[in-house]
N, C-alpha and C positions, 0 to 999 in steps of 0.2 A: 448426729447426721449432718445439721449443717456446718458445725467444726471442720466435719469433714471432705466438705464442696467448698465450704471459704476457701480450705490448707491447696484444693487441689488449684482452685483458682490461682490462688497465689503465685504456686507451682507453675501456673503454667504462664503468666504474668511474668515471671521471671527469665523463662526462658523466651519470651517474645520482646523480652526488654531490647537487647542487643541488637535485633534485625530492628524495631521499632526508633531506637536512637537514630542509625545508622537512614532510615526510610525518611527521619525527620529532619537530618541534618543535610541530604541530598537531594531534598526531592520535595518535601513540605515547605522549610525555608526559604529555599531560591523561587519559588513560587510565588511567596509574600513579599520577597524582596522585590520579584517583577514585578508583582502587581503595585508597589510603591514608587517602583523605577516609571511606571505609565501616567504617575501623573506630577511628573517632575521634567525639567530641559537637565541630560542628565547623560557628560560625556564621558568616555573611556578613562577620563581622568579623575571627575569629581563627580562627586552632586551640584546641581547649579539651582537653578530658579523653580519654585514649585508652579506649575500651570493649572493644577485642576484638573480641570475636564476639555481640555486644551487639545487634547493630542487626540481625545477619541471625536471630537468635533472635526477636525481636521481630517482622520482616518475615512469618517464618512462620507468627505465631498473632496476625497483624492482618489481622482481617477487611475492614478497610476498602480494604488493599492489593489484597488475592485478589478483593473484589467488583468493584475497577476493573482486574484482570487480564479480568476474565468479561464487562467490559463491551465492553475491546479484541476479546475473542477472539466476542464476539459481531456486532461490524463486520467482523471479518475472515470471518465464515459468512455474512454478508449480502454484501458487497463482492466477495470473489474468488471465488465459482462466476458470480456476474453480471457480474462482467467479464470472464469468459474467454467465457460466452456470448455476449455484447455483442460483444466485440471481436471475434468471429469473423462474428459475423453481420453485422458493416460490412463489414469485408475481402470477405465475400462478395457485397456491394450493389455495393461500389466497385471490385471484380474484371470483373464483368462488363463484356460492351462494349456501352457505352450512349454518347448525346448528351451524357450527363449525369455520364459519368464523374470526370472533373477537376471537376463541380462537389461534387459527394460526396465527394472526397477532401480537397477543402478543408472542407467543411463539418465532417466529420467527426473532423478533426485542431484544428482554430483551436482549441476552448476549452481545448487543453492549453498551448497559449500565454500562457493567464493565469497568472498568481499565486495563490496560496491566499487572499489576504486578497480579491482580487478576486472569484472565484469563491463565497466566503464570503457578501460583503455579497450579491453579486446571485442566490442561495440565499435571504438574507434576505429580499432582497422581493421572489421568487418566491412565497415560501409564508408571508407575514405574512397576518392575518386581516383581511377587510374591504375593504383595499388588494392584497392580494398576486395576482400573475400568475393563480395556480391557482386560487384559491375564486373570482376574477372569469371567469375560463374557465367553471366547473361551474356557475356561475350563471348565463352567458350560455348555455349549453346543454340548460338545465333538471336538470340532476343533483345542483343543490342550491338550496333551497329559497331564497327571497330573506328569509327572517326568521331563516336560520341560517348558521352559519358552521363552517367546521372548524379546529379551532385546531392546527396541527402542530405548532409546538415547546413545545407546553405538555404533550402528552400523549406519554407513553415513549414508546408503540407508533409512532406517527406522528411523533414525534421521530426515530427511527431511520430510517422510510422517507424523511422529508426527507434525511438525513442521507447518505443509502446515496444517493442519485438523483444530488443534487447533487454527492457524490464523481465517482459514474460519467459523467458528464455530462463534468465537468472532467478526467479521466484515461485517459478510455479509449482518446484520441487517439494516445495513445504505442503502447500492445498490438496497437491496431488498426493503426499502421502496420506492427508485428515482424507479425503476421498476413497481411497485405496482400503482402507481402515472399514472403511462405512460401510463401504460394497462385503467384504469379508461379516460382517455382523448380520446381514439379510440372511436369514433362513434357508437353506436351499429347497426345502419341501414349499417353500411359497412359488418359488421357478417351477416345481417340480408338477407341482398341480397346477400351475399356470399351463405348463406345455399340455398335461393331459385333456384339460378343457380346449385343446386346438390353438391357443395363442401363439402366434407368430417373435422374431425380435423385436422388432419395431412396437407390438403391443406389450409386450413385458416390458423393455426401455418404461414406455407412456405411464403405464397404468403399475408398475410393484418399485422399479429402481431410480427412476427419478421423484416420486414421492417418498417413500424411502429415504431420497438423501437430502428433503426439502429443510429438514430443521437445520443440518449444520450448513446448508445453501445460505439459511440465515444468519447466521452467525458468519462464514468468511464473507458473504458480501461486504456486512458492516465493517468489519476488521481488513478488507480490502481499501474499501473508500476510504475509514481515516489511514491506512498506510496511503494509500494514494495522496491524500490532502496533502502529508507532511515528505511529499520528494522531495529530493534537494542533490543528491548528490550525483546521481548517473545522470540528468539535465546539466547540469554545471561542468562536468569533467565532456560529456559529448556533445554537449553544441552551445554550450555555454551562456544559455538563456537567449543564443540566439535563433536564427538571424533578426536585427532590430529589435529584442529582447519579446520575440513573439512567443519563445519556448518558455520566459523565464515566469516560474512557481513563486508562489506568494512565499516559501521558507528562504529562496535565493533572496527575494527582495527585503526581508527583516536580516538577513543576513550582512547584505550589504547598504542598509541603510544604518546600524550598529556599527557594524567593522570599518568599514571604509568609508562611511559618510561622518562617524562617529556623533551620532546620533543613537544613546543605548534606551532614550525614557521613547521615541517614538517606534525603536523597533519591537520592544516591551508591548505599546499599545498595539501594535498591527500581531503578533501571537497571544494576546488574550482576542484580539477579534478573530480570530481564525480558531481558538478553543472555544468561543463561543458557537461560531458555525460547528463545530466538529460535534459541541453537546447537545445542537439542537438536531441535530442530525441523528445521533444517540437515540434521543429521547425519541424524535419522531417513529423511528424503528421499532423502538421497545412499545409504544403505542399499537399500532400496526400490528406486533407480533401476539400482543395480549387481547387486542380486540377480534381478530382472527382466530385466537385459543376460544374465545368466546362466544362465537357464533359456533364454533365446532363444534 
């Protein structure tokens, strides 16, 4: 018998070999290699001087890191309470049974089908000035004056709300179908004797389908914020970490402290400081979520 759990082991050892190389060679190693590139002065050309604990000393009393920590963690207060709202409130459009159901679950899902650069440019001339979708909407509908314009990716405030829409717009397709899923799995005899005891919508909502959908509420929050954390590319192509680099994400700033400042051992230390927030942030969750299993 156990000849025969070794042989299976083995077995199956073997066929994990291939995906295990392949996970080690892409993904484990460059890992090690960053974390050696963070304590080294270490340019796009060579390895240079070993510093230490040089770079994380520095990382912690540079303001211009922690400003683009605050900018992330300000997308992600913008982004994930609005897309868990969002996504629940299609799943609740496209649950219903209507004529128009399959046309709502299409509509709803497609723009997660694009690309980010996609999604990006045509952001872009949604909310370009003069020309763009939006001011030509609020003009055609009197809510903005024909001698003025609103300029969105020039001004912080409205940099952000372009920024947060266009996200939501392009991603919410995914959460909304784990949503959509969820609502289909609730019992309908729980509704069913919900209504016979007199309960209204609004008390079913409260009290069977937003409990109901609390555990995986858990799960995309967290999976929202670290997508949040790690923006980079629909900021960069739409307002370009600006205006006065007030949009720009702590991934823009490792990006171009590496590339363009070539600087590879300091942008190395500023993405393990950002995986250190992302793990503590993890962890705080999984705390949270087991000490709540636990009172329950």
């Amino acid at each position: 018998m156990k000849m025969k759990s070794l042989r299976a082991d083995v077995q199956a050892l073997l066929f994990l070999l291939p995906f295990l190389a392949v996970y080690a060679l892409f993904t484990i190693w460059p890992m090690i290699k960053g974390i050696e590139m963070s304590f080294y002065k270490w340019t796009l050309i060579k390895k240079m001087d070993f510093v230490g604990w040089d770079n994380y000393r520095e990382v912690l009393k540079d303001n211009e890191v922690w400003e683009a920590v605050w900018h992330s963690t300000i997308f992600v207060l913008l982004t994930t309470p609005s897309m868990i709202v969002l996504a629940i409130a299609l799943a609740l459009i496209a649950n219903r049974k209507s004529r128009l159901q399959k046309l709502y679950r299409s509509v709803f899902f497609i723009p997660s089908v694009l690309s980010v650069a996609v999604a990006s440019y045509l952001g872009l001339f949604v909310f370009q000035p003069y020309t763009g979708l939006v001011n030509s909407v609020l003009h055609l509908i009197g809510l903005l004056p024909g001698d003025r314009e609103i300029f969105w990716l020039t001004e912080t405030g409205l940099a952000w709300i372009a920024v947060t829409l266009i996200t939501l717009w392009w991603t919410v397709g995914f959460n909304f179908i784990l949503y959509l899923s969820a609502l289909q799995e609730i019992p309908d005899e729980i509704y069913e004797a919900a209504r016979l005891d007199g309960a209204n919508d609004r008390q079913v909502f409260w009290n069977i389908t937003l409990p109901s959908l609390a555990p995986l509420t858990k799960t995309i929050a967290m999976l929202q914020i670290i997508a949040s954390y790690k923006v980079f590319m629909q900021i960069y192509i739409i307002t370009g970490g600006g205006p006065l680099d007030q949009t720009r994400p702590i991934i823009q700033l490792i990006y171009q402290t590496g590339f363009k400042e070539n600087d590879l051992g300091y942008s190395a230390t500023m993405s393990y400081v950002l995986f250190i927030i992302l793990l503590a942030l993890s962890a705080l969750q999984y705390w949270l979520n087991n000490r709540k299993g636990a009172q329950a």
